[in-house]
Structure formats: structure tokens, C-alpha cells
C-alpha positions in Angstrom: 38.3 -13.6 0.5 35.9 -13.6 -2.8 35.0 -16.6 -1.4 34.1 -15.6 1.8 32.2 -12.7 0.2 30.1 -14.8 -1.6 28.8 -17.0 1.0 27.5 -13.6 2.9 26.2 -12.2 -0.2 23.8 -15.7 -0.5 23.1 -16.0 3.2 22.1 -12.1 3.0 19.7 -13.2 0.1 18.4 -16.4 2.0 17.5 -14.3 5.2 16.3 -11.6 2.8 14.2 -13.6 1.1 12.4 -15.9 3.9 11.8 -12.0 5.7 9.5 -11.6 2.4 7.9 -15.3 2.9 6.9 -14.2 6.4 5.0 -11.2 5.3 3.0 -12.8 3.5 0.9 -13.7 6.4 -2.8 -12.1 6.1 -5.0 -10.9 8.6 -8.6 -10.9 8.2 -10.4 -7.5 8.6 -14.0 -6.2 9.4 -15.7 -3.2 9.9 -15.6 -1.3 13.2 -19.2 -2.1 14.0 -18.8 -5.7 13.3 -19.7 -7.7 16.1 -17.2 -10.6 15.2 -14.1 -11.0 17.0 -12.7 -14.2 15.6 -13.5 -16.7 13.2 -12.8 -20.3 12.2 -10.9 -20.7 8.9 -13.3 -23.3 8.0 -15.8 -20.1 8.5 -13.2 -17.4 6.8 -13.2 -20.0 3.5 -17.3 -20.1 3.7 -17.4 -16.6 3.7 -15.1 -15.5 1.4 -16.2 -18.5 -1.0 -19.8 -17.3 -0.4 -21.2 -20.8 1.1 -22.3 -18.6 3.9 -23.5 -15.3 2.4 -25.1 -13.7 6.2 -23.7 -12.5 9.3 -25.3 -13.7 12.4 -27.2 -10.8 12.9 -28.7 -11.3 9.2 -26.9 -8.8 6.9 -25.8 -9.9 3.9 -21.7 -10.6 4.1 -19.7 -8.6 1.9 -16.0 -10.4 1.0 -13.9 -8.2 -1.0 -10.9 -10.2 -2.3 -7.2 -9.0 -3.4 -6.1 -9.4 -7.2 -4.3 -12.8 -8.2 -1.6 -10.6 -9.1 -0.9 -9.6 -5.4 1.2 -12.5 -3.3 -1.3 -11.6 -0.3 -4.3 -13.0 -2.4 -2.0 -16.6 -2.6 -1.0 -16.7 0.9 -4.8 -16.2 2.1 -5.7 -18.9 -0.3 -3.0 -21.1 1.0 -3.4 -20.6 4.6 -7.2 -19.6 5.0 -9.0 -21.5 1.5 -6.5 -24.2 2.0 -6.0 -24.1 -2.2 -3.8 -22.7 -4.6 -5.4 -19.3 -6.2 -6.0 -21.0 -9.6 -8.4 -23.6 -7.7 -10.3 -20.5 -6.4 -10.6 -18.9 -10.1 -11.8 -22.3 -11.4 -14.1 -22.5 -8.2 -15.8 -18.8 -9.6 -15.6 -20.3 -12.9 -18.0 -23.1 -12.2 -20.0 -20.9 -9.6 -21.0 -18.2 -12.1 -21.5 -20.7 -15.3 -24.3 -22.0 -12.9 -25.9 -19.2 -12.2 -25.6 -19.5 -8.0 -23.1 -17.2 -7.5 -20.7 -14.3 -8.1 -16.9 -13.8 -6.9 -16.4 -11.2 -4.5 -14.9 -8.0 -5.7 -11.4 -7.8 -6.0 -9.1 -5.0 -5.3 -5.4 -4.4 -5.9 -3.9 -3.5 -2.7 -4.2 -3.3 0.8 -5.6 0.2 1.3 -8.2 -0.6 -1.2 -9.4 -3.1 1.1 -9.3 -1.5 3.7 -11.2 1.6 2.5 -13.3 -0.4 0.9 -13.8 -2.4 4.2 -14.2 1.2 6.5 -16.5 2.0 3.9 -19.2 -1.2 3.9 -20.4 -2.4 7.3 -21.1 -5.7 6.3 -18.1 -6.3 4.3 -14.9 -8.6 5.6 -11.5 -8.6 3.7 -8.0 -9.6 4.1 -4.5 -7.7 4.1 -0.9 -8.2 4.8 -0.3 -9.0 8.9 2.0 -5.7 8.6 -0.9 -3.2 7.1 -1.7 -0.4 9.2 -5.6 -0.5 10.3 -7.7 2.9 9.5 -9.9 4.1 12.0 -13.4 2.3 11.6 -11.3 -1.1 10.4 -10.1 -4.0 12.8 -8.7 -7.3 12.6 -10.4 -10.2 13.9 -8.7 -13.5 14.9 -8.5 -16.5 13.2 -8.5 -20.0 15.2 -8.1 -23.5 13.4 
């Protein structure tokens, strides 16, 4: 019977635990007033590792990135960037010892973004696939 009990208690865990794995899944988000609907990753990695720093109208893109310390920031880096989170930080290392560019600003949860993102037109961020969108905020989709 302890046996028995056992086995459910690590299945339980197991299921548990890949439920967490799956939420880790990021959306990218935009302004309201943003014209884009969807976006390459090859074009979600130039932007948020400023290779392309304008929107196609001509403003000046805006990425606003999560902490390291939030699992969301490692799952965009691993599904969007394609790298692990400490290539990104060593990426920014190199970029601001040479003087061409700056990392975006980082933020430590969702609803930072996402105010943050409601609150700058030309900005573009990312957030867990189960955060609720404000009003003025929208997901845009993401193609290979």
C-alpha cells in the first residue's frame, strides 16, 4: 500500500512539475497602436538584441527585458534568442565595453512589462503565455 502511495505521490510531482515547464512559454507584447501583428524570431532576437533598433514606420524600438532571476527571461532566451541567458549577459557585456550599445531595461515581473509596455508606444516586451493583457497592450505572433 506505501508502495502504491508512493508511486502516485512521484507521478503527481512529475505531472506537476512538466505543468510548470509549460508555462514557461512567452508571448511577445506591443503597444495597442503598434502596427505589427507578427514577427519572425530571427526579427524578435534583432530587436530585443538591438541589431535592429527602428520600427518600420521609423520610431525608435523600445525592448524592455525581464530580470535573469525570472524563469520567463530563460525560456524567451531559449525559444526566441536561441541562447542560454548567460550568453545574453556576456552579449551586453561586450556591447557596452564597446561603446555601440546598451541592454534593454529590465523589469521583474510581468505587470511591469506590461505597464511599462501600455505606457511606451514604441516599446515591445515579453511575458508568460498565461499573463492577462491590459487594455492598450497585445500580443503579437511569432512564426519561425
Amino acid at each position: 500500500m506505501m508502495f502504491k502511495t508512493a508511486i502516485t505521490l512521484l507521478l503527481l510531482s512529475i505531472v506537476m512539475l512538466s505543468a510548470g515547464t509549460a508555462n514557461a512559454a512567452v508571448k511577445i507584447v506591443v503597444h495597442g497602436s503598434n502596427s505589427v501583428s507578427s514577427i519572425t524570431k530571427a526579427k524578435a532576437a534583432d530587436l530585443f538584441l538591438k541589431r535592429v533598433t527602428r520600427w518600420d514606420n521609423g520610431h525608435a524600438v523600445t525592448p524592455v527585458d525581464l530580470s535573469d532571476k525570472n524563469p520567463v527571461r530563460g525560456a524567451f532566451s531559449k525559444e526566441l534568442l536561441g541562447k542560454e541567458v548567460a550568453w545574453v549577459k556576456s552579449y551586453w557585456q561586450k556591447m557596452i565595453f564597446s561603446g555601440r550599445a546598451t541592454p534593454p531595461v529590465e523589469l521583474s515581473t510581468d505587470n511591469e512589462v506590461l505597464e511599462f509596455v501600455r505606457n511606451n508606444a514604441d516599446a515591445v516586451g515579453y511575458v508568460s503565455e498565461g499573463a492577462t493583457l491590459p487594455g492598450g497592450v497585445r500580443a503579437v505572433s511569432v512564426s519561425e
